[in-house]
Residue, then its C-alpha position, 0 to 999 in steps of 0.5 A: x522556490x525549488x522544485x519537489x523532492x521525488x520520492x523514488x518508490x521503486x528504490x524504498x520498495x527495492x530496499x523492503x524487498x531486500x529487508x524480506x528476502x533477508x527476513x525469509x533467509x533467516x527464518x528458513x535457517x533458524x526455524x525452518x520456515x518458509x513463508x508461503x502466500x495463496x492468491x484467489x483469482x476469480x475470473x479473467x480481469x486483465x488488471x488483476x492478472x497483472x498484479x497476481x503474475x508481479x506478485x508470484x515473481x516477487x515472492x519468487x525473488x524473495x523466497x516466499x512459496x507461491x501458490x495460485x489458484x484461479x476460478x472461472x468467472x462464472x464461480x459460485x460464491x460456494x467454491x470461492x469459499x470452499x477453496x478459502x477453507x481448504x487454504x485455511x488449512x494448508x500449513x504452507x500457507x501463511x497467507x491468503x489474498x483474494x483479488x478484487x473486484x469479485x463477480x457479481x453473485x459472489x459477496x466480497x465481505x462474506x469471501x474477507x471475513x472467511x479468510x480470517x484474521x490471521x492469514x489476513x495479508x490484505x488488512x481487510x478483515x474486520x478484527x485486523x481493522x479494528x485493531x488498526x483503529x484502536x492502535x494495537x498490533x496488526x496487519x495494516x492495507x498494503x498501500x496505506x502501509x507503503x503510504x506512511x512508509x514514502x512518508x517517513x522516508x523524508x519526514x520522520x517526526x510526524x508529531x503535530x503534522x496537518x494532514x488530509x486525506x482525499x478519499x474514504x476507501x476502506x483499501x487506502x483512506x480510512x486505513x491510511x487516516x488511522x495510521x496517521x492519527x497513530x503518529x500523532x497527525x491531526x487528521x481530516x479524512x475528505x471524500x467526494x462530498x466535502x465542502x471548500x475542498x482545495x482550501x481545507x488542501x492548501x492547509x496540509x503539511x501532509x496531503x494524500x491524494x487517493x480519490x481515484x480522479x484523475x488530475x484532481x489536485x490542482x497546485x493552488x490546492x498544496x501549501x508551499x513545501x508540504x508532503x504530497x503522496x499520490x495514490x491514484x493511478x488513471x490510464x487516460x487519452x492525451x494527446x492520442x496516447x493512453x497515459x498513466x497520470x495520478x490525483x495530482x497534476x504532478x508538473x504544476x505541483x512539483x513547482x510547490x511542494x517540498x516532496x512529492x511521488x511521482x506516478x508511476x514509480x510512487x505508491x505502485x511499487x511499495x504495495x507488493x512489496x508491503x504485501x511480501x512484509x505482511x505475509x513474513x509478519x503472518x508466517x512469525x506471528x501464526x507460529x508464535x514467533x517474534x517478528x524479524x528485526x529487519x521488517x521493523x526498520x523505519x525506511x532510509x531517509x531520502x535526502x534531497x538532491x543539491x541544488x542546481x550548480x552545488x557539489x554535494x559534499 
C-alpha cells in the first residue's frame, strides 16, 4: 500500500486567509465596514502570548483592525468583565476572544457567557453551541471548523462515513462530533474512559485524534485508507531535543492510512485563519448583512501526489 496522503494545512488556511482579505476588501468597499477583533490576555502564559501576537499579524495581513488588551495575572474577575463590557459596546468590534486558560479566581464560564452571542468569534457561548447542536446557523470552534475543513479538502461526500473522535473537549470534541453528525457521519465520540478503544479506531473511515496525549494512536489503531486528522499538539524529549509530536504516531500510521495531517502544519494553521472567517461572518451578520460568498466556499480538493516513478498528466 502507498504512503498517506499529507493533508497541507498551512497551504488550505493560506488560501482561507486569502478568501478573508478578499472578503474584507469587499465589505470595505461596498458597505464601509472594517471588520475589528478584541483579544483579552489575562496574565503572561507564554502560549497564549504567542497565539494573540500570530493572531494580530494575521488580522493585519488580512485587513481586519486588531485591538489587544492585556490584564495583569493578578486581575479580578470584576475588570475582566468590565472590560468585556466596555468591548461589548465598542462598534469597532465585531469580535471578542478571551484567551484561556484564566487565572485561578476568575471563572472561565461567567467571562464566556459575558461575551455573549454575537461577538462570540470563539463558538463557545452557550446559545452558539446549542445552535451548533440542533443544526442551525452559527459560530462554530475554530479547530473543529478547520477540522472538517482539512476533512473535505480530500473527502467531499461524507454521507454514511464511520467516524470517531478521540477526546470530549467542549473547544474540539464535542463541536467537531456535531458537525460531523451534520454531514450525516455516523459518529462515536470516545474519551479517556472508553472501553476496547484502539479497536472501536480500527472500525473508522474517519478518525480524529484530540485526546491531548502524546503518540496515542497507534498504526494497528487506523483501518487501511481512513482519513486520520491529528489535533494534538505535545512538545516532548527525544533524543535530547524537545520535539513537536501529535496524537498519532505519524510515521507508522502514514504507512496505513489513505490521508493524513501531519503535525506540525495540520490542524495548527486553520484554527487562525477559522478565527479571521468567524469574525468577518460576526461583523456581516451583527449588521444584518448576508454572509460573503467567498467564506462559503467548500475547500480546494487536495489530489494526491502520483505515485513514485508516474508523470502526472
Amino acid at each position: 500500500m502507498a504512503e498517506a496522503q499529507l493533508i497541507d494545512g498551512q497551504a488550505l488556511a493560506t488560501a482561507l486567509r486569502s478568501r478573508v482579505a478578499d472578503a474584507v476588501a469587499m465589505l470595505t468597499a461596498r458597505h464601509g465596514v472594517t471588520p475589528g477583533l478584541a483579544a483579552v490576555l489575562v496574565g503572561d502564559d507564554p502560549a497564549s502570548r504567542i497565539y494573540v501576537r500570530n493572531k494580530q499579524r494575521a488580522c493585519a495581513a488580512a485587513g481586519i483592525g486588531s485591538f489587544e488588551h492585556e490584564l495583569p495575572g493578578d486581575a479580578s474577575e470584576a475588570e475582566v468583565l468590565g472590560l468585556i463590557g466596555t468591548l461589548r459596546g465598542d462598534e469597532r468590534v465585531d469580535g471578542i476572544i478571551v484567551q484561556l486558560p484564566l487565572p485561578r479566581q476568575i471563572d472561565p464560564r461567567r467571562v464566556i457567557d459575558a461575551v455573549g452571542p454575537d461577538k462570540d468569534v470563539d463558538g463557545f457561548h452557550p446559545l452558539n453551541i446549542g445552535r451548533l447542536w440542533i443544526g442551525e446557523p452559527t459560530v462554530v470552534p475554530c479547530t473543529a471548523e478547520g477540522c472538517m475543513m482539512l476533512i473535505r479538502s480530500v473527502r467531499r461526500d461524507l454521507a454514511g462515513s464511520s467516524a470517531v473522535v478521540v477526546g470530549r473537549s467542549s473547544v474540539v470534541g464535542r463541536p467537531l462530533a456535531a458537525l460531523l453528525l451534520d454531514a450525516d457521519c455516523t459518529v462515536t465520540l470516545a474519551h479517556s474512559k472508553t472501553r476496547g478503544l484502539p479497536a472501536l479506531c480500527r472500525r473508522a473511515d474517519l478518525l480524529i485524534a484530540a485526546a491531548g496525549r502524546p503518540l496515542l494512536v497507534k498504526a494497528s489503531w487506523i483501518k487501511p485508507g481512513a482519513t486520520v486528522i491529528d489535533v494534538g499538539i505535545n512538545r516532548v524529549p527525544i533524543g535530547g531535543t524537545v520535539r513537536l509530536v501529535g496524537d498519532v504516531d505519524t510515521a507508522a500510521a502514514m504507512q496505513v492510512a489513505g490521508a493524513i495531517t501531519p503535525v506540525p502544519g495540520g490542524v495548527g494553521p486553520m484554527t487562525i485563519a477559522c478565527l479571521l472567517r468567524n469574525a468577518v461572518l460576526a461583523a456581516c451578520r451583527r449588521r444584518g448583512l448576508p454572509d460573503p460568498e467567498a467564506l462559503a466556499a467548500l475547500p480546494p480538493v487536495m489530489e494526491p501526489p502520483p505515485p513514485d516513478g508516474c508523470c502526472a498528466r
